[in-house]
LUMKOLRO-229575 format. One record per atom (N, C-alpha, C, O): residue number from 1; chain; atom name; z, y, x. Coordinates in steps of 0.2 Angstrom, whole numbers, plus 5000, padded with zeros to 4 digits. Example, Ala and Ser with C-alpha at 12.3 -4.5 7.8 and 13.67 -1.06 7.14 Angstrom:
<pts>
+------+-------+------+------+------+------+
| resi | chain | name |    Z |    Y |    X |
+------+-------+------+------+------+------+
|    1 |     A |    N | 5039 | 4972 | 5066 |
|    1 |     A |   CA | 5039 | 4978 | 5062 |
|    1 |     A |    C | 5039 | 4984 | 5066 |
|    1 |     A |    O | 5042 | 4983 | 5071 |
|    2 |     A |    N | 5035 | 4989 | 5064 |
|    2 |     A |   CA | 5036 | 4995 | 5068 |
|    2 |     A |    C | 5039 | 5000 | 5064 |
|    2 |     A |    O | 5040 | 5006 | 5067 |
+------+-------+------+------+------+------+
</pts>
This chain:
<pts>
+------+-------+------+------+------+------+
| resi | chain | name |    Z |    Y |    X |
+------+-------+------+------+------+------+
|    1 |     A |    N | 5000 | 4994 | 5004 |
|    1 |     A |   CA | 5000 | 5000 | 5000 |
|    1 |     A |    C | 5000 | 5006 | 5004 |
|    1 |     A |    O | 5002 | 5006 | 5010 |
|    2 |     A |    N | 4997 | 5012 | 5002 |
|    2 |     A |   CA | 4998 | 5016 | 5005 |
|    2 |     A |    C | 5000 | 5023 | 5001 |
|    2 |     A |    O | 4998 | 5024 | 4996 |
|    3 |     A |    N | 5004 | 5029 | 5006 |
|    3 |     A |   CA | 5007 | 5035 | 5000 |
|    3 |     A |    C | 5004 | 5041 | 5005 |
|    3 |     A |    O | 5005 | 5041 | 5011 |
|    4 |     A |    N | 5001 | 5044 | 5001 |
|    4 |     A |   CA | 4996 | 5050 | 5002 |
|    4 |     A |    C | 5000 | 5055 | 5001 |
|    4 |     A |    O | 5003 | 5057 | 4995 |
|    5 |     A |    N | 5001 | 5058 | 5005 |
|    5 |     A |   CA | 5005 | 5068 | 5007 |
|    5 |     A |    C | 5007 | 5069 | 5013 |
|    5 |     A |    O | 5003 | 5066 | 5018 |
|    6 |     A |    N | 5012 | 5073 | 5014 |
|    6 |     A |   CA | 5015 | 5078 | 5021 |
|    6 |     A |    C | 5019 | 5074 | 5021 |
|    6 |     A |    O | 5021 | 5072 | 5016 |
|    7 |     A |    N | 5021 | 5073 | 5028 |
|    7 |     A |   CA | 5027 | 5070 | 5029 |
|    7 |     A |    C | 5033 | 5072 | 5028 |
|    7 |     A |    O | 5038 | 5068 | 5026 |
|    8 |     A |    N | 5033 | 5083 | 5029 |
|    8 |     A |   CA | 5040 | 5085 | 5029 |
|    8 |     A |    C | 5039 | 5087 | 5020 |
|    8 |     A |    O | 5040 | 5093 | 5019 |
|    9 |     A |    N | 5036 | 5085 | 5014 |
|    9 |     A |   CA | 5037 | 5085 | 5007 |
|    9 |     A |    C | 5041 | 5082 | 5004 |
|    9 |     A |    O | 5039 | 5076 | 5001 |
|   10 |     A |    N | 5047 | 5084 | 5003 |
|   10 |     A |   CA | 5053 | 5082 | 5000 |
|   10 |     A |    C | 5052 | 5075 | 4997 |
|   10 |     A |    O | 5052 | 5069 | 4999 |
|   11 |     A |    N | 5049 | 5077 | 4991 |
|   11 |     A |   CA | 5045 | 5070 | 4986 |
|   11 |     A |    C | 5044 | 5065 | 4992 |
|   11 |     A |    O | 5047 | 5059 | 4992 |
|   12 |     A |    N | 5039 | 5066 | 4997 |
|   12 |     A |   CA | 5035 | 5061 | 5001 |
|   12 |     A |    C | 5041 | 5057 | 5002 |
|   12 |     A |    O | 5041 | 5051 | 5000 |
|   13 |     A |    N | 5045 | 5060 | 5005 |
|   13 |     A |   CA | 5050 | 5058 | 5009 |
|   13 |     A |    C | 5055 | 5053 | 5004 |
|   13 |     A |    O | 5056 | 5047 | 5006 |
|   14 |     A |    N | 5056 | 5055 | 4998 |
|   14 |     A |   CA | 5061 | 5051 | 4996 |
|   14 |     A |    C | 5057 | 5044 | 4992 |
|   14 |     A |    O | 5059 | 5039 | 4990 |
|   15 |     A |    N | 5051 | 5045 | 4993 |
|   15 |     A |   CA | 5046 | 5039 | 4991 |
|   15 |     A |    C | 5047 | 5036 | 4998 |
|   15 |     A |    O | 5048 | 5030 | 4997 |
|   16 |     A |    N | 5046 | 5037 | 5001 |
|   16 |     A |   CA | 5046 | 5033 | 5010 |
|   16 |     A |    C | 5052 | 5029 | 5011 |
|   16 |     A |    O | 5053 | 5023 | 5013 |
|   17 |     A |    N | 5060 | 5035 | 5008 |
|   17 |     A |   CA | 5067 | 5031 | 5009 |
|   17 |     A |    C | 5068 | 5025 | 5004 |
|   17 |     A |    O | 5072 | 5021 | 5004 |
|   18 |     A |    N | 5064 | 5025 | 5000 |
|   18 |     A |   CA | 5063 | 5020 | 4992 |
|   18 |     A |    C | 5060 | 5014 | 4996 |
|   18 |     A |    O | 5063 | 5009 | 4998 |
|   19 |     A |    N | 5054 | 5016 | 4996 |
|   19 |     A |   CA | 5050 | 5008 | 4999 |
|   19 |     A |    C | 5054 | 5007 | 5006 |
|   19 |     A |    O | 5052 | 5002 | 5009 |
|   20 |     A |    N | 5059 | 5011 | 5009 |
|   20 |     A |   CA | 5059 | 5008 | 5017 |
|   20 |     A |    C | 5067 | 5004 | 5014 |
|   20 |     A |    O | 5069 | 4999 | 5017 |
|   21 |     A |    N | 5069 | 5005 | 5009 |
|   21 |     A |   CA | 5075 | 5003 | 5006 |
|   21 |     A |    C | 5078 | 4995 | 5004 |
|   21 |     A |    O | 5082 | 4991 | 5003 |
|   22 |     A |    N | 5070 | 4998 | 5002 |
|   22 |     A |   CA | 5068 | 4991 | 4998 |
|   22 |     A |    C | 5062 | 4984 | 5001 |
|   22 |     A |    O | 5059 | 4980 | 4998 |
|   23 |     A |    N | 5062 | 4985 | 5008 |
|   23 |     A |   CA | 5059 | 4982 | 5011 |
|   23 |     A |    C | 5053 | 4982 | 5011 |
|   23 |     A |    O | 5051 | 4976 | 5012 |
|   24 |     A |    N | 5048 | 4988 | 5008 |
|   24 |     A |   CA | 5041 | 4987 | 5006 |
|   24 |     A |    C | 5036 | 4989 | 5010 |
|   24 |     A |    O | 5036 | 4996 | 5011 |
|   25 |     A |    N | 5031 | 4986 | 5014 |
|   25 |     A |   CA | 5027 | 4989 | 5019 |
|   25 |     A |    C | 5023 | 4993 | 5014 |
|   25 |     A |    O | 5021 | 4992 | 5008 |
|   26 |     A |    N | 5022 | 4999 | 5018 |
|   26 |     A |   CA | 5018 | 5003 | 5016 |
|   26 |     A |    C | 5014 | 5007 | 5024 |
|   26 |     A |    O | 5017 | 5005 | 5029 |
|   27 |     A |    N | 5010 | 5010 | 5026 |
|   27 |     A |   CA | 5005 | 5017 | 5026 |
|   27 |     A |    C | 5006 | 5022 | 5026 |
|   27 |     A |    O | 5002 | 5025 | 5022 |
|   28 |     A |    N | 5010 | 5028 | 5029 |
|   28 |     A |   CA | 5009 | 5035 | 5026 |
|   28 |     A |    C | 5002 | 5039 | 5029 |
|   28 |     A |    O | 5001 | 5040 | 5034 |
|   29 |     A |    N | 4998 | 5041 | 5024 |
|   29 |     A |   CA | 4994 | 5044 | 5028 |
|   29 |     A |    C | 4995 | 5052 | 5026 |
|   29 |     A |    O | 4992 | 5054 | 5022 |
|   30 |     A |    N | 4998 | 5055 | 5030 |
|   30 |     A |   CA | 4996 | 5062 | 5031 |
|   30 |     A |    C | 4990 | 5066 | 5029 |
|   30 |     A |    O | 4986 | 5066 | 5034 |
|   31 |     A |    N | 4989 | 5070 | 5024 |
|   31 |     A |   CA | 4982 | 5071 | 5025 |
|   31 |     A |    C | 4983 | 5080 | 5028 |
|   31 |     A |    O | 4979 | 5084 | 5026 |
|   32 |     A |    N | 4988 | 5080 | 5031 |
|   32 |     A |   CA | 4985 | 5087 | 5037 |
|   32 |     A |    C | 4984 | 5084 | 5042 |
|   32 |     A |    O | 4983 | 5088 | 5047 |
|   33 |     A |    N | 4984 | 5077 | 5044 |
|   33 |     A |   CA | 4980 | 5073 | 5050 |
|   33 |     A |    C | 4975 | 5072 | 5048 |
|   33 |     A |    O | 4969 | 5074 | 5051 |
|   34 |     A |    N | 4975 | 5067 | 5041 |
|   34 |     A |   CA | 4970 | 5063 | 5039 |
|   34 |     A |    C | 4966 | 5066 | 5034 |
|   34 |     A |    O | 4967 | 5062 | 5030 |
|   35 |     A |    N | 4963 | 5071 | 5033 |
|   35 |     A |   CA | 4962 | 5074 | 5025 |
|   35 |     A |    C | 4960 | 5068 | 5022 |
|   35 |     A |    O | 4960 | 5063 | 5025 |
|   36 |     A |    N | 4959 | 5070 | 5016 |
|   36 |     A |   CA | 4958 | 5063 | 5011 |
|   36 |     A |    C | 4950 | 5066 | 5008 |
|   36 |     A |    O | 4948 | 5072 | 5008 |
|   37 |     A |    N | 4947 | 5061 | 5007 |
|   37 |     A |   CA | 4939 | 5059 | 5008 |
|   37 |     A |    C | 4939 | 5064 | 4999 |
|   37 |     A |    O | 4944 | 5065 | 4996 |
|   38 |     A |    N | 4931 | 5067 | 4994 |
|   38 |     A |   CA | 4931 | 5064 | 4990 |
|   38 |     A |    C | 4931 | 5060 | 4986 |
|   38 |     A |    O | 4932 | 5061 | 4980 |
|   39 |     A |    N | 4928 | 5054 | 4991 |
|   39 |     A |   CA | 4927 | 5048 | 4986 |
|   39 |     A |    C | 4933 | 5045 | 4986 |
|   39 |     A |    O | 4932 | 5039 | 4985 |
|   40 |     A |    N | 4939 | 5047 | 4988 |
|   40 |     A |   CA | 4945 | 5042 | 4987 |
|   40 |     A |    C | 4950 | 5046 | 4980 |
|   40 |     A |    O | 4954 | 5043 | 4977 |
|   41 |     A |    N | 4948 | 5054 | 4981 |
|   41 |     A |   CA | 4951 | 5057 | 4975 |
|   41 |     A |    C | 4949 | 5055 | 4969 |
|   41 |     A |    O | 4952 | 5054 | 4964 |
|   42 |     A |    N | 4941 | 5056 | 4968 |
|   42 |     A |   CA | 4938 | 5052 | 4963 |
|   42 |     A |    C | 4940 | 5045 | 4961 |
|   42 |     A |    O | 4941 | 5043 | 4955 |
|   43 |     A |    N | 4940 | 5043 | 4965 |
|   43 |     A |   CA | 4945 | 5035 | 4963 |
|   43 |     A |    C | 4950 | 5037 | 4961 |
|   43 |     A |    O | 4949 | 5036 | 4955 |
|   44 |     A |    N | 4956 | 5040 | 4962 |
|   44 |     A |   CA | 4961 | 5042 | 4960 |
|   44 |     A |    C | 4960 | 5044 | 4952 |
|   44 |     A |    O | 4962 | 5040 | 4947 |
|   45 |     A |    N | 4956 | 5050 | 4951 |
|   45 |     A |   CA | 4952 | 5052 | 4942 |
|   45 |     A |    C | 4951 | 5047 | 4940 |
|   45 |     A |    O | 4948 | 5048 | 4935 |
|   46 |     A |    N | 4951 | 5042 | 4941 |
|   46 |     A |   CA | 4948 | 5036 | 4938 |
|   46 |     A |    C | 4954 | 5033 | 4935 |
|   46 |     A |    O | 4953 | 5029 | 4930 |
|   47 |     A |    N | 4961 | 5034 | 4938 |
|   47 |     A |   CA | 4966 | 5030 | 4933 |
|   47 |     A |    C | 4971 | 5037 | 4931 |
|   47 |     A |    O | 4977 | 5036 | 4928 |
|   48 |     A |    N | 4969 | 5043 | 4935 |
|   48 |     A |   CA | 4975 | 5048 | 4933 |
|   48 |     A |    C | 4971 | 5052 | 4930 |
|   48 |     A |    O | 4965 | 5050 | 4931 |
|   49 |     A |    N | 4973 | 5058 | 4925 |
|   49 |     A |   CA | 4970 | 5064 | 4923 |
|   49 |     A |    C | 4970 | 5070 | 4930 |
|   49 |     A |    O | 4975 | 5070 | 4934 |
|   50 |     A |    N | 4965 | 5073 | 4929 |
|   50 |     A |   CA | 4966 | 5079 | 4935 |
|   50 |     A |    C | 4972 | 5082 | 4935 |
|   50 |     A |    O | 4976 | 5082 | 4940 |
|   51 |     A |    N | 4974 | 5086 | 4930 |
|   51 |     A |   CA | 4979 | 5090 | 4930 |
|   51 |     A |    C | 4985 | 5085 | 4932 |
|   51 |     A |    O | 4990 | 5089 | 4934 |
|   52 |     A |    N | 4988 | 5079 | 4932 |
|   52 |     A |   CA | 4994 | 5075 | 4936 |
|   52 |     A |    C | 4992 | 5075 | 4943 |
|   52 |     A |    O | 4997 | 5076 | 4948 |
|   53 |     A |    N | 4985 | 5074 | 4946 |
|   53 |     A |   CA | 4982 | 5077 | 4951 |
|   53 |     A |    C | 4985 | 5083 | 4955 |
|   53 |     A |    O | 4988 | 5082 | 4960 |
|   54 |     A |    N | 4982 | 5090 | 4953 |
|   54 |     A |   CA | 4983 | 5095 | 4953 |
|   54 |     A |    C | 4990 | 5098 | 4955 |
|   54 |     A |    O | 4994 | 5096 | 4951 |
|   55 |     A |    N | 4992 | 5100 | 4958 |
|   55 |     A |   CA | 4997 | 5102 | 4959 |
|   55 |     A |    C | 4997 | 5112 | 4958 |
|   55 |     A |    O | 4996 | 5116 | 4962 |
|   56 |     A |    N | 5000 | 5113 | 4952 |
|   56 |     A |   CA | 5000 | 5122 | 4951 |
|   56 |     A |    C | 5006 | 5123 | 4953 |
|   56 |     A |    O | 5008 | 5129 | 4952 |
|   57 |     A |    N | 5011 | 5119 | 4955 |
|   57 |     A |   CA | 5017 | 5122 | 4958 |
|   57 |     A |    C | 5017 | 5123 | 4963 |
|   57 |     A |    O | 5023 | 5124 | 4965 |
|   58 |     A |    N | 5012 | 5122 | 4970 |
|   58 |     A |   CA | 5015 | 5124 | 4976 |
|   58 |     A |    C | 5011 | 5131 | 4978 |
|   58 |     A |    O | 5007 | 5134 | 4976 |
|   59 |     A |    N | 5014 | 5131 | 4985 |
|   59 |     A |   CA | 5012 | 5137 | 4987 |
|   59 |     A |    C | 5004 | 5141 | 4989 |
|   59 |     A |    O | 5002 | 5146 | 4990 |
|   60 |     A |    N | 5001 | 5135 | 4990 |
|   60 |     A |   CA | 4992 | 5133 | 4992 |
|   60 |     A |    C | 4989 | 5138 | 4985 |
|   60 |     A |    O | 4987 | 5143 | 4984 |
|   61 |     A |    N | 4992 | 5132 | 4979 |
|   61 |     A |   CA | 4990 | 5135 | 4974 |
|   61 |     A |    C | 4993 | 5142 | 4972 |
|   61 |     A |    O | 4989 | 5144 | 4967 |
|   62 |     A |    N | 4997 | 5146 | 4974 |
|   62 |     A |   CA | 5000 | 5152 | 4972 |
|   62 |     A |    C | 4996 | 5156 | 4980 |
|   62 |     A |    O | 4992 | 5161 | 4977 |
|   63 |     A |    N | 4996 | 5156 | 4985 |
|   63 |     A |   CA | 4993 | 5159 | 4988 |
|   63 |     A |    C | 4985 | 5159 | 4988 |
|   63 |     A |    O | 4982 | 5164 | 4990 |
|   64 |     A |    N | 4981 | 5151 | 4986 |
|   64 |     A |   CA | 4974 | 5157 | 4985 |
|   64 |     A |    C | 4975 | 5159 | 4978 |
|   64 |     A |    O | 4969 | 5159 | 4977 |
|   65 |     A |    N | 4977 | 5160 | 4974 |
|   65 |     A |   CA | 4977 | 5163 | 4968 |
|   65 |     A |    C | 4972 | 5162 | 4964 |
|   65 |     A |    O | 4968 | 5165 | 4962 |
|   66 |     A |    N | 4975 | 5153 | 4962 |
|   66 |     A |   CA | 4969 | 5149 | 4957 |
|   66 |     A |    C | 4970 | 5150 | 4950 |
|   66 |     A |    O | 4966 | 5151 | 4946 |
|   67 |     A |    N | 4978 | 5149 | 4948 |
|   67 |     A |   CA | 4977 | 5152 | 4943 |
|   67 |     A |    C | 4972 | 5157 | 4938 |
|   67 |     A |    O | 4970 | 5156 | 4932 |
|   68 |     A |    N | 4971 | 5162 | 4942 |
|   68 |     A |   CA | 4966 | 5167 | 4941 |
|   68 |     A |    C | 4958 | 5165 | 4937 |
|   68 |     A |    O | 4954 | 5166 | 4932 |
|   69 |     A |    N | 4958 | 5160 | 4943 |
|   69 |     A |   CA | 4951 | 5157 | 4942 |
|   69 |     A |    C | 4948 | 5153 | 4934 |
|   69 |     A |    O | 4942 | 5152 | 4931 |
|   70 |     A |    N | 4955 | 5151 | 4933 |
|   70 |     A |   CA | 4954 | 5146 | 4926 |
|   70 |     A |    C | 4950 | 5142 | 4926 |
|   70 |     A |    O | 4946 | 5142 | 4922 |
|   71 |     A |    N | 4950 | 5137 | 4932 |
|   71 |     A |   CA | 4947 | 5131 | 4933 |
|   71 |     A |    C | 4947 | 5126 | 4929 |
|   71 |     A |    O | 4951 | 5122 | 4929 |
|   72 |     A |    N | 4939 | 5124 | 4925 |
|   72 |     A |   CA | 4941 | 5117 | 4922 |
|   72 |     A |    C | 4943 | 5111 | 4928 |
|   72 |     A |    O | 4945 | 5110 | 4934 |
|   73 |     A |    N | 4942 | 5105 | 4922 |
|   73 |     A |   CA | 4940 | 5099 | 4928 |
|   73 |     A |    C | 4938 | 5098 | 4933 |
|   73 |     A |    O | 4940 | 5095 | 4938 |
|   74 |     A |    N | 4931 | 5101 | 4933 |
|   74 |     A |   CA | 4927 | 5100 | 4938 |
|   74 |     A |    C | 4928 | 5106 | 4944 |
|   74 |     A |    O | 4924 | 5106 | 4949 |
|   75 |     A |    N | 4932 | 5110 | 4943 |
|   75 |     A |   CA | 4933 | 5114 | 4949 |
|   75 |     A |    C | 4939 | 5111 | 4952 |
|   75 |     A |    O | 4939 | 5109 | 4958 |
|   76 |     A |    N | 4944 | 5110 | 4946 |
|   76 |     A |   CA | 4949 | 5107 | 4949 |
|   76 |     A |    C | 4947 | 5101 | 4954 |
|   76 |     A |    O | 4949 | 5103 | 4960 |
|   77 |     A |    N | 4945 | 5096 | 4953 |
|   77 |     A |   CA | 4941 | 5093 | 4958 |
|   77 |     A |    C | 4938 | 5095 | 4963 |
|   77 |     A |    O | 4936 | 5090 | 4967 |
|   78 |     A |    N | 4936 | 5100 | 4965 |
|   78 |     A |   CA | 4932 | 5103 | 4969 |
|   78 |     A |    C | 4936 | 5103 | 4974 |
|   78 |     A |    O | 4936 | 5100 | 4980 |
|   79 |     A |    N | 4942 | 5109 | 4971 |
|   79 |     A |   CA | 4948 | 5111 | 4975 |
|   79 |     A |    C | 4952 | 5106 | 4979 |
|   79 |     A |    O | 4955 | 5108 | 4984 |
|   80 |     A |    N | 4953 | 5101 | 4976 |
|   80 |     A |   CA | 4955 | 5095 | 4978 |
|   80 |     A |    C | 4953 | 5093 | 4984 |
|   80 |     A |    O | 4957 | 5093 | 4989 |
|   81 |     A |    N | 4946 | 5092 | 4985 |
|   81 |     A |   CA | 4941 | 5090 | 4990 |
|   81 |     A |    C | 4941 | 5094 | 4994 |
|   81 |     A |    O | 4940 | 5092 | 5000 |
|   82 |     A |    N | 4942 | 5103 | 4994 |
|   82 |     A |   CA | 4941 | 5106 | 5000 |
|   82 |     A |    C | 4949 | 5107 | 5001 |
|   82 |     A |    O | 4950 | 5108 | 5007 |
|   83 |     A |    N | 4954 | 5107 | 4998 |
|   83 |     A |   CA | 4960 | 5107 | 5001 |
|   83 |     A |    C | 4967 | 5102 | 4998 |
|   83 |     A |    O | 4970 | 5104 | 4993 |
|   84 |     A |    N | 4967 | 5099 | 5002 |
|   84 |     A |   CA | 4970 | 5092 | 5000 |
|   84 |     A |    C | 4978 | 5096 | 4997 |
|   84 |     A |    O | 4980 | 5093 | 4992 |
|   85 |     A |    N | 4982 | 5102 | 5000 |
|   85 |     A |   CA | 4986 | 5102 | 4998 |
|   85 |     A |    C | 4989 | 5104 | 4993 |
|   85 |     A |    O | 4995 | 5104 | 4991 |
|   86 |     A |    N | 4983 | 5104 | 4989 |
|   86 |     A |   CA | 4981 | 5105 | 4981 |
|   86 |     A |    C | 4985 | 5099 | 4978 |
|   86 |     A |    O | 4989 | 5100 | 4974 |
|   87 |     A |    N | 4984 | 5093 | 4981 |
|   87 |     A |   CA | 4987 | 5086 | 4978 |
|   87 |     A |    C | 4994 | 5086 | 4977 |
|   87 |     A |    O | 4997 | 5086 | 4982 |
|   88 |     A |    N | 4997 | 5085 | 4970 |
|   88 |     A |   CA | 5004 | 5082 | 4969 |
|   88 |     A |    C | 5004 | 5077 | 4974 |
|   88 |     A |    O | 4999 | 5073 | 4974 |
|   89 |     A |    N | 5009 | 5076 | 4977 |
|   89 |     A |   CA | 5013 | 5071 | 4980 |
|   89 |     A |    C | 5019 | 5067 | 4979 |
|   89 |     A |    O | 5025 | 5070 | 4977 |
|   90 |     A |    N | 5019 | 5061 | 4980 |
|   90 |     A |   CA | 5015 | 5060 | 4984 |
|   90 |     A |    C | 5012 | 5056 | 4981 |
|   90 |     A |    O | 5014 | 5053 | 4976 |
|   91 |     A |    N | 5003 | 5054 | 4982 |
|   91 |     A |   CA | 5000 | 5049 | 4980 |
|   91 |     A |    C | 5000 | 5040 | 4980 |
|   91 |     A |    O | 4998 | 5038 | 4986 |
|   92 |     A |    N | 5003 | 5035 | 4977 |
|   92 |     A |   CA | 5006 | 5029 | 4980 |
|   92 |     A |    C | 4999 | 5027 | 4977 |
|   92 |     A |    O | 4997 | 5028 | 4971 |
|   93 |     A |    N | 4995 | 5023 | 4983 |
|   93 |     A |   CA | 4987 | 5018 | 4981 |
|   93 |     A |    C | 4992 | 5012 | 4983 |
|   93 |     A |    O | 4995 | 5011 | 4988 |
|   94 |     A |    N | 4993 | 5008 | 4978 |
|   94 |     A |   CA | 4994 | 5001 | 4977 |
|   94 |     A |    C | 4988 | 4996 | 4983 |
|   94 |     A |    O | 4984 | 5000 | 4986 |
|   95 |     A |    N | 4989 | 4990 | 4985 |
|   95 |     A |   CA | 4985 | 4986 | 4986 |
|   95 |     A |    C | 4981 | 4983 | 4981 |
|   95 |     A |    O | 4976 | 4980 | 4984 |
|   96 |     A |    N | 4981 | 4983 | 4975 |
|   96 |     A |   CA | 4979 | 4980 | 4971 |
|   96 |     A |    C | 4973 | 4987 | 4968 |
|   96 |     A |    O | 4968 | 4985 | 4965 |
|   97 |     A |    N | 4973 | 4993 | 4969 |
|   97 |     A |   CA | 4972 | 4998 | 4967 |
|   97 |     A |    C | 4975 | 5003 | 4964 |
|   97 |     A |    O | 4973 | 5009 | 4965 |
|   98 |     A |    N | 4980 | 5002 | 4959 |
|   98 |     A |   CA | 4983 | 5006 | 4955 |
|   98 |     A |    C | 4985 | 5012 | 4958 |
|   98 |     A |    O | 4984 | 5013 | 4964 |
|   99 |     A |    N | 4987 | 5017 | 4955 |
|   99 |     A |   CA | 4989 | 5024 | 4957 |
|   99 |     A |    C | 4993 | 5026 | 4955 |
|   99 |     A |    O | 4992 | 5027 | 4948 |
|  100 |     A |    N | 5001 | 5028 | 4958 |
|  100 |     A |   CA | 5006 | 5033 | 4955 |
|  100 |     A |    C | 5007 | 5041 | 4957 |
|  100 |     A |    O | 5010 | 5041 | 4962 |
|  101 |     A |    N | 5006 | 5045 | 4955 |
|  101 |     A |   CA | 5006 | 5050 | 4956 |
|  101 |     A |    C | 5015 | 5053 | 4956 |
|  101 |     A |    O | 5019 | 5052 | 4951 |
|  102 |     A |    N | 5016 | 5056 | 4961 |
|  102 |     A |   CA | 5025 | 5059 | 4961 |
|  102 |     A |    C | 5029 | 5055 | 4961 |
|  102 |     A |    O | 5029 | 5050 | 4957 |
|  103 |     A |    N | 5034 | 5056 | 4964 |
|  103 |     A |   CA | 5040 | 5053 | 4963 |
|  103 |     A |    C | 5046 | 5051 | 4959 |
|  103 |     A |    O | 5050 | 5055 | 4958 |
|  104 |     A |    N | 5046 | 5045 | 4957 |
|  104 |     A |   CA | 5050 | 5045 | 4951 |
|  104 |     A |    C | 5054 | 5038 | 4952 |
|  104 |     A |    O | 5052 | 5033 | 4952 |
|  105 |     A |    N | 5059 | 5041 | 4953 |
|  105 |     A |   CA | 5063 | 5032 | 4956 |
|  105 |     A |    C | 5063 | 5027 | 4950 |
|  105 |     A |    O | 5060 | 5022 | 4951 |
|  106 |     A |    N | 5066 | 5031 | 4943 |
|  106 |     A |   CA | 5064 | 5024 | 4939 |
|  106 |     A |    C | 5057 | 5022 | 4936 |
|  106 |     A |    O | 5056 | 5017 | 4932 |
|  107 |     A |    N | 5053 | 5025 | 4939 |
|  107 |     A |   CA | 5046 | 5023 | 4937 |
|  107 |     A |    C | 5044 | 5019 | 4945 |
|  107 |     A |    O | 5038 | 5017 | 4945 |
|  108 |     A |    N | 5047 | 5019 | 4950 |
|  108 |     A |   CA | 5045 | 5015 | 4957 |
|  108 |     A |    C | 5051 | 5008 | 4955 |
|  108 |     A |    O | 5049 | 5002 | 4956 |
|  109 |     A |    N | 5055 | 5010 | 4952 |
|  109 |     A |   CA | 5059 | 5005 | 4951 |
|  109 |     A |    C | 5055 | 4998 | 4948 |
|  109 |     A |    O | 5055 | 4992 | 4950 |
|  110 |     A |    N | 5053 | 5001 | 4942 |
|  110 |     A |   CA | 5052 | 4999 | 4936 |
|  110 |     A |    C | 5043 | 4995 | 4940 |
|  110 |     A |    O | 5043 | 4989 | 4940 |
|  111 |     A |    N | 5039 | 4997 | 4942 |
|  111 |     A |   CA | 5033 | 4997 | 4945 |
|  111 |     A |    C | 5032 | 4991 | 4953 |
|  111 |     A |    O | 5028 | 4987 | 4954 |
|  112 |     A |    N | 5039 | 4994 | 4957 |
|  112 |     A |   CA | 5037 | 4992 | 4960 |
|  112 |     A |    C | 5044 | 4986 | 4965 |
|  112 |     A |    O | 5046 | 4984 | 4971 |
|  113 |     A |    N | 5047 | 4986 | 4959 |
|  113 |     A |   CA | 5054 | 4979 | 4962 |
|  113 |     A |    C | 5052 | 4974 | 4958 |
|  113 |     A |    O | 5055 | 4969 | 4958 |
+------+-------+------+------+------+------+
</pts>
């Protein structure tokens, strides 16, 4: 499995202390080492909606001042692809394919004990 974000994002992190808790191999891939592709974000659209994607609470989103823009779907996705830190975190790609988006102990619990 593998969980998609920044290392030092709070979320990320308490997703990492879960699975390392619970003895589960995983992956972190970093996407300010590794950006993420957009044929993996589209995969992702395929079992999430954009906007659980999307992230309008962080600061990326608050400094380029997307709001403004009133992006539908398809720009949202756009943004996605040129700037990864658009992406709620953390992204959990199962080995199987599934997708969890953010952090939720009883929905990791429940998913993935």
């Amino acid at each position: 499995m593998k969980i998609y974000g920044i290392k030092n994002c709070d979320a990320v992190r308490k997703a990492v202390r879960f699975f390392k808790s619970h003895n589960i191999d995983f992956d972190l891939v970093d996407f300010r080492v590794t950006p993420v592709s957009c044929e993996t974000i589209d995969r992702w659209l395929k079992q999430v909606p954009v906007e659980k994607l999307f992230n309008t609470r962080g600061t990326t989103y608050r400094t380029l001042k997307l709001k403004e823009l009133g992006l539908d779907d398809d720009g949202k996705r756009e943004w996605l692809c040129k700037e990864n830190t658009l992406i709620k975190r953390p992204v959990v790609e199962t080995d199987d394919g599934r997708v969890v988006v953010g952090y939720n102990e009883s929905i990791y619990k429940e998913l993935f004990l």
